[in-house]
C-alpha positions as CSV (number, residue, x, y, z in Angstrom):
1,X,0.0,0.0,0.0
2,X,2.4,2.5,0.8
3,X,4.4,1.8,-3.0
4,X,0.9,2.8,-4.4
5,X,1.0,6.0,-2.1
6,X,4.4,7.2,-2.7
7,X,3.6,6.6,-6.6
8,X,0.3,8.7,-6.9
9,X,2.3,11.1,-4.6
10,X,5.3,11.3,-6.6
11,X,2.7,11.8,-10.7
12,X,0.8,14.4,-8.4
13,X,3.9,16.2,-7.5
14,X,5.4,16.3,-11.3
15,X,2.4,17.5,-12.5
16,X,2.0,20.5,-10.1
17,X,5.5,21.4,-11.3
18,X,5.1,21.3,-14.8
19,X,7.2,23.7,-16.7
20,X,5.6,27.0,-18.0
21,X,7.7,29.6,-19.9
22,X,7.2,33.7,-19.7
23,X,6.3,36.7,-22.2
24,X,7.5,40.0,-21.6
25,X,8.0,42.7,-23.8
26,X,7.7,46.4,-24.5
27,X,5.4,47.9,-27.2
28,X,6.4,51.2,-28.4
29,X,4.2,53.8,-30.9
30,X,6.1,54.3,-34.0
31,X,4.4,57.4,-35.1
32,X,4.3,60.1,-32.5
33,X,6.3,59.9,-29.4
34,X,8.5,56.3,-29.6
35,X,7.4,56.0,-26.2
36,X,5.8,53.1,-24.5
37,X,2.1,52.4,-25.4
38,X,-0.3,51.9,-22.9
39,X,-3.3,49.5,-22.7
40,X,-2.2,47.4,-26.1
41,X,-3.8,44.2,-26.3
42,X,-0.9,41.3,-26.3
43,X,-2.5,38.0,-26.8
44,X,-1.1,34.3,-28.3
45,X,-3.4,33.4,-30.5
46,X,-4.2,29.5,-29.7
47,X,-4.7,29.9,-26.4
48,X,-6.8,31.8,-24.0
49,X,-3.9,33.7,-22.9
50,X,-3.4,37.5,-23.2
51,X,-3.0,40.9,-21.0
52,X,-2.8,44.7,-21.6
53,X,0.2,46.9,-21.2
54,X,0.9,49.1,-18.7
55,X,1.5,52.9,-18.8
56,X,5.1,52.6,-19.8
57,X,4.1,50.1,-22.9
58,X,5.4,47.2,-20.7
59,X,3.5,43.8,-20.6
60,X,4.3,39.9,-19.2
61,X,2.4,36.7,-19.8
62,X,3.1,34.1,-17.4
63,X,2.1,30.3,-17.8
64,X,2.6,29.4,-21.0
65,X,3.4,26.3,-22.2
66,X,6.8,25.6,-24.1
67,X,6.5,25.8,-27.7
68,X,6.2,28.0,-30.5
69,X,3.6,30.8,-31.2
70,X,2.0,33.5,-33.2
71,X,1.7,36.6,-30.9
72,X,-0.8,39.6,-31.8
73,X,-0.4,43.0,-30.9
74,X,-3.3,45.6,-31.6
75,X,-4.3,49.0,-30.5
76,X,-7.3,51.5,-31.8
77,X,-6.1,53.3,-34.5
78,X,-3.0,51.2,-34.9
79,X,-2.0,48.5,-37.2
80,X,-2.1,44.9,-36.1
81,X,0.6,42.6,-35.8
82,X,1.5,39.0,-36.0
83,X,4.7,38.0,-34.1
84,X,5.8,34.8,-35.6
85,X,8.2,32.0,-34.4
86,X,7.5,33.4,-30.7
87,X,9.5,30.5,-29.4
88,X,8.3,29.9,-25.0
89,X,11.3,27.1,-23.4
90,X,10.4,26.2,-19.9
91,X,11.7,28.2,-16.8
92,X,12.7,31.2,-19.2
93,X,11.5,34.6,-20.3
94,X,11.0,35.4,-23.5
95,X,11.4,39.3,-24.5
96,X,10.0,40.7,-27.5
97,X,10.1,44.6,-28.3
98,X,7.8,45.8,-31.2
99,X,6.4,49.2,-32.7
100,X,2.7,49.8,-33.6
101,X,2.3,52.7,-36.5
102,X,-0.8,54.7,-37.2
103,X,-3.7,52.7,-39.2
104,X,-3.7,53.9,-42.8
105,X,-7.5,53.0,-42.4
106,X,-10.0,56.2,-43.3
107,X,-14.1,56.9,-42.7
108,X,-16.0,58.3,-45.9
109,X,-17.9,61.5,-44.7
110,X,-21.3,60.7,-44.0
111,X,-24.1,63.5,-45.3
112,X,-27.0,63.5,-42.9
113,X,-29.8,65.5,-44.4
């Protein structure tokens, strides 16, 4: 009996530790200032995970499984983008550093009569 304890205790422990990388990055406005960008959306698409920046521009998403991913960055007003290749290894941090320019996107003017 205890054999069959220690085992379930030993799977149990392995699989509360199981490895998880980290995102963090900076996202910067490539038109008017350079500085940081607040309240970007950062997400990996794939997965339910995702965050906001902070005031400086700064983000982090923690608990993500090793592998490679496809990161999206978006603002209003600013162009999306698609990170490629992202690549997460367990027990590290990734960085990434990326600008967001102005959305070349335009309304037509709307008569109202």
């Amino acid at each position: 009996m205890r054999k069959v304890i220690l085992f379930f205790s030993v799977i149990i422990s392995c699989c509360a530790f199981a490895q998880t990388g980290e995102l963090s990055g900076i996202i910067l406005d490539d038109e008017i200032s350079g500085e940081g960008l607040p309240f970007a959306d950062v997400y990996i698409e794939g997965t339910t995970k995702g965050t906001n920046t902070d005031m400086e521009g700064k983000f982090t998403i923690s608990g993500i499984e090793p592998g490679v991913y496809t990161v999206g960055v978006s603002f209003v007003g600013y162009e999306t983008k698609k990170i490629t290749g992202v690549k997460i290894v367990d027990g590290e941090v990734t960085k990434i550093s990326e600008t967001l320019g102005l959305s070349a996107a335009s309304l037509e003017t709307v008569v109202v009569t």
